[in-house]
mmCIF file of the C-alpha atoms, coordinates in Angstrom:
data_MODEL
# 
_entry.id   MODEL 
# 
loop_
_atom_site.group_PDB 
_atom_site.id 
_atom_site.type_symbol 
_atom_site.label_atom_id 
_atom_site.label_alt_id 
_atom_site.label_comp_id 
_atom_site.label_asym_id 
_atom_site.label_entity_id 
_atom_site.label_seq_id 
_atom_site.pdbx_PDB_ins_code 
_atom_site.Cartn_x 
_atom_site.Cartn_y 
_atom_site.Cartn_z 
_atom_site.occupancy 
_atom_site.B_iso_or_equiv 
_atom_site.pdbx_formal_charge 
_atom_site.auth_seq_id 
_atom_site.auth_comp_id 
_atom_site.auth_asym_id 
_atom_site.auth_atom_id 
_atom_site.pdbx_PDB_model_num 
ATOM 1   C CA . UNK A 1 1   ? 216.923 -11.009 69.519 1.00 0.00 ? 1   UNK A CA 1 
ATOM 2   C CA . UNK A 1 2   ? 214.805 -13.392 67.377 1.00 0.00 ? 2   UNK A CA 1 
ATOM 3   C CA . UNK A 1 3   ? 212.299 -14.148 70.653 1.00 0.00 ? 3   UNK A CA 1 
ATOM 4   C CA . UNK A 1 4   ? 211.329 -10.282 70.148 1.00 0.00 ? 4   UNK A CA 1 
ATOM 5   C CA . UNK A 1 5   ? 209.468 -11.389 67.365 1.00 0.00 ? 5   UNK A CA 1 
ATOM 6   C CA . UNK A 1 6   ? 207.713 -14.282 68.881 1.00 0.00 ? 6   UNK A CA 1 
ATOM 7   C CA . UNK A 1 7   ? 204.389 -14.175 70.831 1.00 0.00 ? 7   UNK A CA 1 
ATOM 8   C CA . UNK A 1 8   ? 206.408 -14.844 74.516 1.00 0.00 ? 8   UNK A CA 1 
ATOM 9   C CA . UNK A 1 9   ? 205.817 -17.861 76.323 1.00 0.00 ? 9   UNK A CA 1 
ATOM 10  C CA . UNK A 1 10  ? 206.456 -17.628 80.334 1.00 0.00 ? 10  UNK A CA 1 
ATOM 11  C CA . UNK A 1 11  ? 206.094 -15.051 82.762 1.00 0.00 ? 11  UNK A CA 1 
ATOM 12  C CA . UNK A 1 12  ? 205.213 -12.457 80.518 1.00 0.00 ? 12  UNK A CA 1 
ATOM 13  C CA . UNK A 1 13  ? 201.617 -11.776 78.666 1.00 0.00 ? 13  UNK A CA 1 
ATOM 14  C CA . UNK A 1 14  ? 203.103 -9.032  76.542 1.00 0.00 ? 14  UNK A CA 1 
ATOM 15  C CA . UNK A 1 15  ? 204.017 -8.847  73.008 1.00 0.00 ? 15  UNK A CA 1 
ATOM 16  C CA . UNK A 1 16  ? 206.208 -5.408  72.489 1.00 0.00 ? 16  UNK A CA 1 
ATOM 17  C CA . UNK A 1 17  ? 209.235 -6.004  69.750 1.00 0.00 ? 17  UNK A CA 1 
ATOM 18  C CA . UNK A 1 18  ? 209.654 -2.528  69.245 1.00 0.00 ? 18  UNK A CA 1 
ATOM 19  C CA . UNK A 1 19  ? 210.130 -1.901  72.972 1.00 0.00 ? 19  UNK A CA 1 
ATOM 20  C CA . UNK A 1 20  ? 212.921 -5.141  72.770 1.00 0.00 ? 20  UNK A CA 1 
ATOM 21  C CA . UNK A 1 21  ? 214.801 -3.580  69.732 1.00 0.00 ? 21  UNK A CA 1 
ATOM 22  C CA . UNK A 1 22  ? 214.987 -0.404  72.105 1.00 0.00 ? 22  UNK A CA 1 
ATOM 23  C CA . UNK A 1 23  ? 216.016 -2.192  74.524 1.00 0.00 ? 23  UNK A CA 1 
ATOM 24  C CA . UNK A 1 24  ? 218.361 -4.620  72.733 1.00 0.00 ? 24  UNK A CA 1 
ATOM 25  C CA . UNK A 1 25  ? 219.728 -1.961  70.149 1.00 0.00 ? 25  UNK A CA 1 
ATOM 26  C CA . UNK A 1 26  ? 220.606 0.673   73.541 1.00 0.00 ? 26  UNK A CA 1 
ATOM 27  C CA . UNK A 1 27  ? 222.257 -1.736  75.458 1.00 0.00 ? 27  UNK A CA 1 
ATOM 28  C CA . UNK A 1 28  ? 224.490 -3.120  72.658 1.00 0.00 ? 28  UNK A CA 1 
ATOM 29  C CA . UNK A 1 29  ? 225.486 0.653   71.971 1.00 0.00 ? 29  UNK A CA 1 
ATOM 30  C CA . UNK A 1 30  ? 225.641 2.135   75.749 1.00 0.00 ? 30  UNK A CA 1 
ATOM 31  C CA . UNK A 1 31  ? 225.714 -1.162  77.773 1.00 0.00 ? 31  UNK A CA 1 
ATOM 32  C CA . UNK A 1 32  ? 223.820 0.116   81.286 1.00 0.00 ? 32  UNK A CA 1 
ATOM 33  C CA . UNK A 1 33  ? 224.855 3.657   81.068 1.00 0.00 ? 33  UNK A CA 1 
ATOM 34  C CA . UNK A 1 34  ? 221.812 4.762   82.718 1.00 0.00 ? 34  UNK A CA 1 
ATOM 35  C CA . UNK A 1 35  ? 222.288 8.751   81.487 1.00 0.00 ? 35  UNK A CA 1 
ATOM 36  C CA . UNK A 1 36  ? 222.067 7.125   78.078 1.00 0.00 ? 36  UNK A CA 1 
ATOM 37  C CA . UNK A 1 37  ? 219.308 5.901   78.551 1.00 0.00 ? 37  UNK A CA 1 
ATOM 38  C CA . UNK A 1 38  ? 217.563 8.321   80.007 1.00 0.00 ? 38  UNK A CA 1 
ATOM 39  C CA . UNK A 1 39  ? 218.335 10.938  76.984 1.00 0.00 ? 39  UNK A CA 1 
ATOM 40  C CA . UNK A 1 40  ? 217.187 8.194   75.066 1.00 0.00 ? 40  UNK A CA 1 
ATOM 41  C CA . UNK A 1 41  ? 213.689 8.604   76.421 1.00 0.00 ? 41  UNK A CA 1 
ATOM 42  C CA . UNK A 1 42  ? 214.284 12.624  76.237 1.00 0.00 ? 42  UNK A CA 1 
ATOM 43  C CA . UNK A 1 43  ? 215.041 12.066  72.627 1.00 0.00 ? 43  UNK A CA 1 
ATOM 44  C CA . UNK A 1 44  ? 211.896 10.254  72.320 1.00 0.00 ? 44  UNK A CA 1 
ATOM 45  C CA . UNK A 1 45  ? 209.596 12.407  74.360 1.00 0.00 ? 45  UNK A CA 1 
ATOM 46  C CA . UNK A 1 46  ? 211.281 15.789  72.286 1.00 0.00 ? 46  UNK A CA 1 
ATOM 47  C CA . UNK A 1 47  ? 210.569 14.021  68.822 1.00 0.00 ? 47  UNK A CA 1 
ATOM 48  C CA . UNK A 1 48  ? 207.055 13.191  70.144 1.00 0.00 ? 48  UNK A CA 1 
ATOM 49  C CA . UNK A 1 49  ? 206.317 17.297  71.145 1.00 0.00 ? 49  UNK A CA 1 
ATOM 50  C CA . UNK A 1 50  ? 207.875 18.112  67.518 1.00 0.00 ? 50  UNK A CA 1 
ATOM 51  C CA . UNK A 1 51  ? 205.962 15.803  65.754 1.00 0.00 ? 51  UNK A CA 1 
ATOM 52  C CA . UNK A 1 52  ? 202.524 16.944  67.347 1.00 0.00 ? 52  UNK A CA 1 
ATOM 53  C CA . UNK A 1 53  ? 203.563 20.641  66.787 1.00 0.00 ? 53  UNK A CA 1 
ATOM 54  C CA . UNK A 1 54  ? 203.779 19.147  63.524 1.00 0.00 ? 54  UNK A CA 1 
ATOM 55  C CA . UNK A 1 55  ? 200.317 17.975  63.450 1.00 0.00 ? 55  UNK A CA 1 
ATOM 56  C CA . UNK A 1 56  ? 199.116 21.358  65.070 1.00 0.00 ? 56  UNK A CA 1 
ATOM 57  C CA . UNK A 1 57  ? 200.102 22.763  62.672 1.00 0.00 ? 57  UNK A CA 1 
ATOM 58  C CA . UNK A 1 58  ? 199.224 21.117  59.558 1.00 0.00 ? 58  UNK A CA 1 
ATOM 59  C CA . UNK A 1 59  ? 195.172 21.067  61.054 1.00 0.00 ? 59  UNK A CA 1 
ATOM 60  C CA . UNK A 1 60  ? 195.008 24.616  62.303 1.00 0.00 ? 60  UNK A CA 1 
ATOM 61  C CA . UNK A 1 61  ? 197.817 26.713  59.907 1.00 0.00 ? 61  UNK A CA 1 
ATOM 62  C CA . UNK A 1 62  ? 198.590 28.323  62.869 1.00 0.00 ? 62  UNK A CA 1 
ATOM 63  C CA . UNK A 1 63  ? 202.055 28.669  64.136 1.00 0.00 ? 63  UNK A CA 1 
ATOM 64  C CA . UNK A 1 64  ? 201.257 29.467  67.542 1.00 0.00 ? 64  UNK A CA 1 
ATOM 65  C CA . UNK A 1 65  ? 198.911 26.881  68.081 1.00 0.00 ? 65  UNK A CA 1 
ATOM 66  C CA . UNK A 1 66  ? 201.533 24.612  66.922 1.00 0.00 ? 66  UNK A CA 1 
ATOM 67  C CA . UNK A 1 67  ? 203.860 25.430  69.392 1.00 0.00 ? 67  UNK A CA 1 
ATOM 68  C CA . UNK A 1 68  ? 201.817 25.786  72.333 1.00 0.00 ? 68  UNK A CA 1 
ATOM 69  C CA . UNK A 1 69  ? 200.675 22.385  71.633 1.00 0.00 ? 69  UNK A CA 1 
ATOM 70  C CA . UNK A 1 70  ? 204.103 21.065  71.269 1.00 0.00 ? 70  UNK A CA 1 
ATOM 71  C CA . UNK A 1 71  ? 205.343 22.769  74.380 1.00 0.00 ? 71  UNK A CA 1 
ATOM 72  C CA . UNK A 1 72  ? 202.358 22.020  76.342 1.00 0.00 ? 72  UNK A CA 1 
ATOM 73  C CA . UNK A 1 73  ? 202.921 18.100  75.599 1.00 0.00 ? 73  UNK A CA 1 
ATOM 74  C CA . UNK A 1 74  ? 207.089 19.038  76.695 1.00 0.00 ? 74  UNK A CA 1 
ATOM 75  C CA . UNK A 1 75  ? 206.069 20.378  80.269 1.00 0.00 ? 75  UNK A CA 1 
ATOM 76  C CA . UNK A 1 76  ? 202.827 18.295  80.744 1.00 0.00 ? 76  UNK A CA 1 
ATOM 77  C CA . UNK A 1 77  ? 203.163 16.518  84.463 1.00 0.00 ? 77  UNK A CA 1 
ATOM 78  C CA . UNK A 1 78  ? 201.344 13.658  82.808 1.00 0.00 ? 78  UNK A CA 1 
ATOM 79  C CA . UNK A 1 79  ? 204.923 11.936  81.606 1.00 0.00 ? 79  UNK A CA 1 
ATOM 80  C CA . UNK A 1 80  ? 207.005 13.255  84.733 1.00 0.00 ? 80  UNK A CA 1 
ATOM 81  C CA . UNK A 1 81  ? 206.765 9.477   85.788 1.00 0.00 ? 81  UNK A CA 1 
ATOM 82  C CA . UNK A 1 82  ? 207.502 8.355   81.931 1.00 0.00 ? 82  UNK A CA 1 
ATOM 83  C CA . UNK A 1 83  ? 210.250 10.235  81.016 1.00 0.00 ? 83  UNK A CA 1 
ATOM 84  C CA . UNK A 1 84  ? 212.534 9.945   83.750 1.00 0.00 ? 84  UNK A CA 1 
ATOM 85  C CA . UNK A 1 85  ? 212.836 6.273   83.875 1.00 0.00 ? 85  UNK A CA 1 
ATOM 86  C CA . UNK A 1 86  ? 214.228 3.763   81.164 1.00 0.00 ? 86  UNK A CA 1 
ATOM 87  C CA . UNK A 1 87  ? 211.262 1.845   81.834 1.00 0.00 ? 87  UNK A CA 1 
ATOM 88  C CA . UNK A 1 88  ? 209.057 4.247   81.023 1.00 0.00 ? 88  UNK A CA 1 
ATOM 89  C CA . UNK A 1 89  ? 209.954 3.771   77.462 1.00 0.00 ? 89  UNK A CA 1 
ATOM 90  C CA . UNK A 1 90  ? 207.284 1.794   76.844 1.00 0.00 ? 90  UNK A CA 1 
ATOM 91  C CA . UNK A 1 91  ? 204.581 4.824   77.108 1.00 0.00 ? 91  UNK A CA 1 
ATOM 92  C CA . UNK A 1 92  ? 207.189 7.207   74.893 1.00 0.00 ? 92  UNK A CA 1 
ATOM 93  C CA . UNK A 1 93  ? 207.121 4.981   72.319 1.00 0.00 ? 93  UNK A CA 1 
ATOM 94  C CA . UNK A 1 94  ? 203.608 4.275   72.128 1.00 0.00 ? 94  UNK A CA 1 
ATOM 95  C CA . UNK A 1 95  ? 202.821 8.118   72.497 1.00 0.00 ? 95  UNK A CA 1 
ATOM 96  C CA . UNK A 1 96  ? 205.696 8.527   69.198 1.00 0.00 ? 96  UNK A CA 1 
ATOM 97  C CA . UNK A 1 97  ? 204.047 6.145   67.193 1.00 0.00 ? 97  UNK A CA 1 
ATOM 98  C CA . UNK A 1 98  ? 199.970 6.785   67.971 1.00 0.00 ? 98  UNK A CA 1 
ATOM 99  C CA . UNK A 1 99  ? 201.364 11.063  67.202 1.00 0.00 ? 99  UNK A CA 1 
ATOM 100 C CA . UNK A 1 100 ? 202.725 8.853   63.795 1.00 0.00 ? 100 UNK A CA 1 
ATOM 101 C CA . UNK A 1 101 ? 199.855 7.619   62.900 1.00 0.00 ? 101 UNK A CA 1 
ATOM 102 C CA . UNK A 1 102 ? 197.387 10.503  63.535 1.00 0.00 ? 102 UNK A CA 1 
ATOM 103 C CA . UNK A 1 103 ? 199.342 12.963  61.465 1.00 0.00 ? 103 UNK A CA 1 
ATOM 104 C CA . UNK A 1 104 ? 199.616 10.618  58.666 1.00 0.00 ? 104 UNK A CA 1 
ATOM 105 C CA . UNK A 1 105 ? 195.594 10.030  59.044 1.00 0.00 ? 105 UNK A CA 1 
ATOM 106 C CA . UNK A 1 106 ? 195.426 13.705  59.138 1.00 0.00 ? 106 UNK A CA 1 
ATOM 107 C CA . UNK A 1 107 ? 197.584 13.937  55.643 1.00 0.00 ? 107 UNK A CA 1 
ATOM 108 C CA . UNK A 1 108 ? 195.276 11.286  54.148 1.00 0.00 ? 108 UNK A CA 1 
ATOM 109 C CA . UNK A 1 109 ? 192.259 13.519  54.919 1.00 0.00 ? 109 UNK A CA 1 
ATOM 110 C CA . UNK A 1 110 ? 193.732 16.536  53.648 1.00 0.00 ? 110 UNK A CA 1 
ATOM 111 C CA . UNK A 1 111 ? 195.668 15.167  50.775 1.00 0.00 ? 111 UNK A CA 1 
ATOM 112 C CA . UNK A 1 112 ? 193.293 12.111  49.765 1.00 0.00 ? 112 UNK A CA 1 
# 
């Protein structure tokens, strides 16, 4: 757990904690269920298409923008390789936290 926070030394020339405290925090709850895991990513990938509905929505006021943008990202073939496998996690988080980050760039621009 601790070496998630470390720059890694090894094999590896990657530096992802959040991707080990996925990791780490779904196996000590599931073990290797693999289903779990797998919804896991679903979860991810569904809170990822709400929260850029979200964002749709809060630049164009439009409700049906918003959710043809949010199920547009849902049915897009570009995470059909993502989704489905636990090790795809890696892009589903990134994509969760770079929608994040927009929206609350967005919110500074509109809100100061």
């Amino acid at each position: 757990m601790k070496e998630a926070f470390t720059f890694p030394r090894g094999v590896t020339p990657y530096w992802r904690p959040l991707v080990d405290l996925y990791f780490f925090g779904m196996y000590r709850t599931v073990g290797l269920n693999a289903t779990a895991f797998h919804i896991g990513t679903l979860v991810l990938h569904t809170a990822s298409a709400a929260l850029l509905g979200l964002l749709a929505f809060r630049i164009t006021r439009s409700r049906i923008t918003a959710t043809l943008a949010a199920a547009m990202f849902v049915i897009s073939p570009t995470y059909s390789t993502m989704v489905p496998w636990a090790s795809g996690v890696t892009a589903t988080l990134s994509g969760f936290f770079s929608i994040i980050t927009v929206y609350l760039f967005v919110q500074w621009l509109q809100d100061g």
